[in-house]
Structures are given as structure tokens and as C-alpha cells.
C-alpha positions as CSV (number, residue, x, y, z in Angstrom):
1,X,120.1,158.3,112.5
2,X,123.5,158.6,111.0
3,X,123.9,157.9,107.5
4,X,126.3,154.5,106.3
5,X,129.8,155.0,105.0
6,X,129.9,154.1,101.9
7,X,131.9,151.1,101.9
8,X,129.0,149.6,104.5
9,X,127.0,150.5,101.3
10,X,128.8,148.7,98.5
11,X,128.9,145.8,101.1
12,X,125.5,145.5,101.5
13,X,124.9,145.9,97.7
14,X,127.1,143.4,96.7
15,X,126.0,140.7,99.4
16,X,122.4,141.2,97.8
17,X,123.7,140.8,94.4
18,X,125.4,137.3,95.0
19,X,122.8,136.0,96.7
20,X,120.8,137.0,93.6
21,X,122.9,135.5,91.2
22,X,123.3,132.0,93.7
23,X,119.4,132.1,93.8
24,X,119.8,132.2,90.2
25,X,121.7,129.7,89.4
26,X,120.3,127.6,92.1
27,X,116.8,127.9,90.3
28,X,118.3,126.9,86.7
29,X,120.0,123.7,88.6
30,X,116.3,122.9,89.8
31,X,115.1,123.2,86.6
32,X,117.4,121.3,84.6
33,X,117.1,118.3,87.7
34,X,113.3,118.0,87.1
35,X,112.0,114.7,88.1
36,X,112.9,111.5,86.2
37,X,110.9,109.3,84.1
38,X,113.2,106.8,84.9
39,X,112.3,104.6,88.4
40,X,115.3,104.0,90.9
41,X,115.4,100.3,90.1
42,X,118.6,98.1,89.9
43,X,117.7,97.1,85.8
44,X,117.3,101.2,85.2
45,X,120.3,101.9,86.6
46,X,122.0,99.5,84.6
47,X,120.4,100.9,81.5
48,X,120.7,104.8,82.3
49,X,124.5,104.0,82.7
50,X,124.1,102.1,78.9
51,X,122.9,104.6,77.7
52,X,125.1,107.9,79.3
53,X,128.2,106.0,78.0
54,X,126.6,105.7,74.6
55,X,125.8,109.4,74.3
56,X,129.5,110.0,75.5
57,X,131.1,107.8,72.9
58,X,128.9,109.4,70.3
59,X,129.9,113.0,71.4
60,X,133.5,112.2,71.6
61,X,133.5,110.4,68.4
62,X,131.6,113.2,65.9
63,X,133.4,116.9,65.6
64,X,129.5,118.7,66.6
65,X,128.6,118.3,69.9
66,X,125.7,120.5,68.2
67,X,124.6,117.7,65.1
68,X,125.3,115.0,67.7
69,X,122.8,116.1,70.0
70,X,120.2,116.5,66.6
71,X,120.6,113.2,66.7
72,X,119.7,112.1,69.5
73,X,117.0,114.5,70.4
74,X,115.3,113.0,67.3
75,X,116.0,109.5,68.2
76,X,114.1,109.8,71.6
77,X,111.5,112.2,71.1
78,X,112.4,114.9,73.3
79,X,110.9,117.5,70.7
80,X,108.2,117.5,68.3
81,X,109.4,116.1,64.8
82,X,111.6,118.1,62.8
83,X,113.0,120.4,65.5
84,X,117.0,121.0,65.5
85,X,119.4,121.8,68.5
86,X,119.1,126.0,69.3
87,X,121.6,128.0,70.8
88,X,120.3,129.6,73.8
89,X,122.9,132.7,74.6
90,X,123.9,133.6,77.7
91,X,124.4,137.2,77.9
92,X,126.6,139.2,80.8
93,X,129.3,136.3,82.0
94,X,131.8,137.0,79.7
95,X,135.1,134.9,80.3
96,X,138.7,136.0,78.9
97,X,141.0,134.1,77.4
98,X,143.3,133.5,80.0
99,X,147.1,131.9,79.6
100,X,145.8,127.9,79.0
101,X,143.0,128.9,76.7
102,X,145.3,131.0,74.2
103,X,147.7,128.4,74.5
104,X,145.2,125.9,73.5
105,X,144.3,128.1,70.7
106,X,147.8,128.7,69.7
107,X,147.4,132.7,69.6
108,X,149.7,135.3,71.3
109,X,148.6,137.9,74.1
110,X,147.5,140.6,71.7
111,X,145.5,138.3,69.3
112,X,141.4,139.0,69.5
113,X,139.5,135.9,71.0
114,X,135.9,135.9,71.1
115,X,133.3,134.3,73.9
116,X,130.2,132.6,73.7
117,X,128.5,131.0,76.4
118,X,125.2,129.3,75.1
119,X,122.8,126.7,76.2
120,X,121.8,124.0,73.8
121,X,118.1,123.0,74.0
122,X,115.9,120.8,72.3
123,X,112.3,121.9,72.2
124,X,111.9,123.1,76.1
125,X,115.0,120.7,77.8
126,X,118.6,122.7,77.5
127,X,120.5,119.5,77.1
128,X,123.8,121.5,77.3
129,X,126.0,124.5,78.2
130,X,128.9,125.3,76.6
131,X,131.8,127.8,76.9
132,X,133.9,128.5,74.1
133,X,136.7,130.8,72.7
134,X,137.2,131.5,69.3
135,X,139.3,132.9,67.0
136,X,137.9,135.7,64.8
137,X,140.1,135.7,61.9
138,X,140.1,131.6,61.6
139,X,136.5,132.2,60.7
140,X,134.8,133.9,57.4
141,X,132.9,137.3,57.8
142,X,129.3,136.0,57.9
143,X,130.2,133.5,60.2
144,X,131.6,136.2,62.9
145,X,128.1,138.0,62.2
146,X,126.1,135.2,62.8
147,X,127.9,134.0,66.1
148,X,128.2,137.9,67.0
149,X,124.7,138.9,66.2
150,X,122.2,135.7,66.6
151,X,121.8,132.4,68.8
152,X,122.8,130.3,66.0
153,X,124.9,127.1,67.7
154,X,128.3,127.6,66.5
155,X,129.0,123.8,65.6
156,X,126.4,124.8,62.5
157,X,127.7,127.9,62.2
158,X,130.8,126.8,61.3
159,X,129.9,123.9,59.7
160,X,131.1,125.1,56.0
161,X,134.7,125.0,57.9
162,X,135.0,121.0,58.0
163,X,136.7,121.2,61.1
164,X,137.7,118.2,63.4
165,X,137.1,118.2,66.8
166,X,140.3,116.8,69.4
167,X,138.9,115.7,72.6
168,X,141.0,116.9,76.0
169,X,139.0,115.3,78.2
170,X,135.6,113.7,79.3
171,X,134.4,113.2,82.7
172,X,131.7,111.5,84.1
173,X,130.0,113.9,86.2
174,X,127.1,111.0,88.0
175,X,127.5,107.5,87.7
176,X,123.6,105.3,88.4
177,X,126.1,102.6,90.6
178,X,128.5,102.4,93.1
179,X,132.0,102.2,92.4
180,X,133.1,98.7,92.5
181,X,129.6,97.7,91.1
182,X,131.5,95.3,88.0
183,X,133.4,93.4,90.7
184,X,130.5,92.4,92.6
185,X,129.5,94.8,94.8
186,X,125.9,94.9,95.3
187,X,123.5,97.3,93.3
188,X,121.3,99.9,95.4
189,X,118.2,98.5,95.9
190,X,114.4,99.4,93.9
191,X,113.3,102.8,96.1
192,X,110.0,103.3,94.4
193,X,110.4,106.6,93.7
194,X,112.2,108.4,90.7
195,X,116.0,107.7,89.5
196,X,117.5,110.9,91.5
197,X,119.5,112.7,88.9
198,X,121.6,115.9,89.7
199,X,121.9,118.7,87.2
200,X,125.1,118.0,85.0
201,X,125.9,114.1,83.9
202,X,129.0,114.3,81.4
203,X,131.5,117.3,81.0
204,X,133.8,117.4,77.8
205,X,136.9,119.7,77.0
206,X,137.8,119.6,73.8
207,X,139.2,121.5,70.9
208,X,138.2,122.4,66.9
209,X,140.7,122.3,64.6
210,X,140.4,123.6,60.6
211,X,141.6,121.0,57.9
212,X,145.2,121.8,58.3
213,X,145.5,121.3,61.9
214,X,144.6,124.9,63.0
215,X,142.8,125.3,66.2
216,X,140.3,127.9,66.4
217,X,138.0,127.0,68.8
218,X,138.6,126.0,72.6
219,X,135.4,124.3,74.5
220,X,133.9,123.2,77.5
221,X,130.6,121.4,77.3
222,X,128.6,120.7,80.7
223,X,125.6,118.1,79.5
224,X,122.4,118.0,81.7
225,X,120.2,115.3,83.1
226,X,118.0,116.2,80.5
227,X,119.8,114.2,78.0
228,X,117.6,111.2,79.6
229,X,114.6,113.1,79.8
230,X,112.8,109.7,78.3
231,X,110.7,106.6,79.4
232,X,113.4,104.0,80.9
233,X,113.5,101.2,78.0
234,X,112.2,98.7,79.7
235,X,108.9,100.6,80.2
236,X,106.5,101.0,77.3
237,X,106.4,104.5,76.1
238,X,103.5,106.5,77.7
């Protein structure tokens, strides 16, 4: 039989390879979905909306995305007692600074940025993932060795800096009602199965400034249905 031309090769090769990495990422949606505690009820979706826009307004109102979500991963139990927000890094998908992010950063062409892409999980739920570009020389030494060197979350890793956080944008990614539900339209009606939630709820751009107005740090933060990985309110807590 006569042998493939190369090219049929790295065809081949790279078809494999994407359907690995969709497989991949496919699998890590499914995981972050799980299933709801929460039942597909009119008064749940009420409250799972409540409660997405309160976790939005606290994330848009506190300069950590990383202390923020300490907060509230102690609030509803969603790890045992005393555990803190970790940085899960993900390795291999770096993404340069293009035109809009240097911009954004207010750095030329030739000016080192750094990328990080990290999940943010509370005991075994990753309640976010994050990109963000930095700028080296805005930070101190240890703090580049930290962010270079362990999964520390960078909001406590630069934490000494006293920065402020300017929000670009937040989107809601899922709404529990119709549109037009606050006008009268009517609510879906109680399924009996589990609130349906899809992987990703909220998504923030947004970027950290140093005291004097100095951005450093350029982010996009994609929050997970696991942020409401918790008995409905209404129910009693199992």
C-alpha cells in the first residue's frame, strides 16, 4: 500500500488533536453543569435570579473577584470551614496581548505582559475562570515569583498593592425567566426535575488599577453554575 503524503498526515493528526481538545473541554462543561440542588419551580427561579444578581453586585462592587468569592463560599457552605478560594492554573493556552489588551493596559508594543489563566475553586467546585494580563514591572519581585512559580490567586497575591478594580463590563450569561417576565409574562411552569443550569452564569471584564490610577492588570472572569451549588432557600438544608 502506498505510503500518505505528508500533508494527508498532519491532516489527520491535527483533526485528532481538536477533537481531543473539544472532547476536553466538552467534559469540563459537563462537570461544571452537574445537576442542581435547586428544583425547576416558579419560586426558585425567582430566588436563583435574587440571588445571581446579588453575587454580581458584590463582584462588581469589591476590587477581588478572589476575596469576594471567600465570601461567599463561606456564607453557603460550599467547603468545609476555613477553606479560601485556590488558584487552579491552567497550563499550555497561553494568550498574547493583542492591540485592545495593551491598550487597556496602557503599555506599548515592546513592553513585557504576562498571562495567567486559572480556575478559582472552592473545596472541589471551580466557581471561576479567569484570563488575565499583567504587567511585570507594576508588580514587586516576590509577587512575579509567586504568580510565576505557584497557583496562588493573583487577587491575594497582589493584595499588598491596594489596587481598585474598574469594571468594563458584566454580562449575564443565563437568566432563570423569560424575557419580559417583570411585565407580566408568565413564569415557566414547576417540571419536577432539577433547575437546568448551563456551565457559565455571569462574565465580567474589568481592569486593576494601582493607587495612582495605573492599570496593571486586564481581566476576564467567566463564573460557573457552581456558584449556586446550594439548597434552594426555601428548602431546609439537607
Amino acid at each position: 500500500m502506498p505510503s500518505k503524503p505528508p500533508s494527508f498526515v498532519r491532516m489527520i493528526t491535527l483533526g485528532s488533536s481538536l477533537a481531543i481538545a473539544l472532547g476536553a473541554q466538552t467534559a469540563i462543561a459537563q462537570e461544571m453543569a452537574g445537576v442542581s440542588p435547586w428544583p425547576d419551580t416558579p419560586t426558585s427561579r425567582l430566588e436563583a435570579l435574587a440571588i445571581l444578581q446579588t453575587l454580581n453586585a458584590d463582584l462588581l462592587s469589591n476590587a477581588s473577584a478572589t476575596l469576594t468569592l471567600d465570601r461567599w463560599c463561606a456564607a453557603h457552605k460550599l467547603a468545609p470551614e476555613g477553606s479560601k478560594i485556590v488558584a487552579q492554573r491552567v497550563r499550555g493556552q497561553d494568550k498574547p496581548a493583542g492591540a485592545e489588551i495593551r491598550k487597556l493596559l496602557a503599555v506599548g508594543a515592546d513592553e513585557p505582559v504576562a498571562y495567567r489563566r486559572v480556575r478559582l475553586a472552592c473545596g472541589d467546585r471551580v466557581l471561576s475562570e479567569a484570563d488575565n494580563w499583567y504587567v511585570p514591572a507594576k508588580l514587586t519581585a516576590d509577587m512575579n515569583k509567586a504568580l510565576e512559580t505557584s497557583d496562588v490567586a493573583f487577587g491575594r497575591a497582589v493584595q499588598a498593592l491596594n489596587f481598585s478594580r474598574t469594571n468594563l463590563s458584566a454580562k449575564l450569561l443565563w437568566s432563570p425567566l423569560p424575557q419580559g417576565w417583570d411585565s407580566g409574562a408568565d413564569l415557566p411552569p414547576s417540571a419536577g426535575a432539577p433547575l437546568a443550569l448551563p456551565p457559565f452564569l455571569l462574565e465580567h471584564h474589568a481592569v486593576l488599577k494601582l493607587p495612582d490610577g495605573t492599570p496593571f492588570s486586564a481581566l476576564i472572569e467567566s463564573y460557573t453554575s457552581r456558584v449556586l451549588d446550594f439548597p434552594a432557600p426555601h428548602l431546609p438544608a439537607q
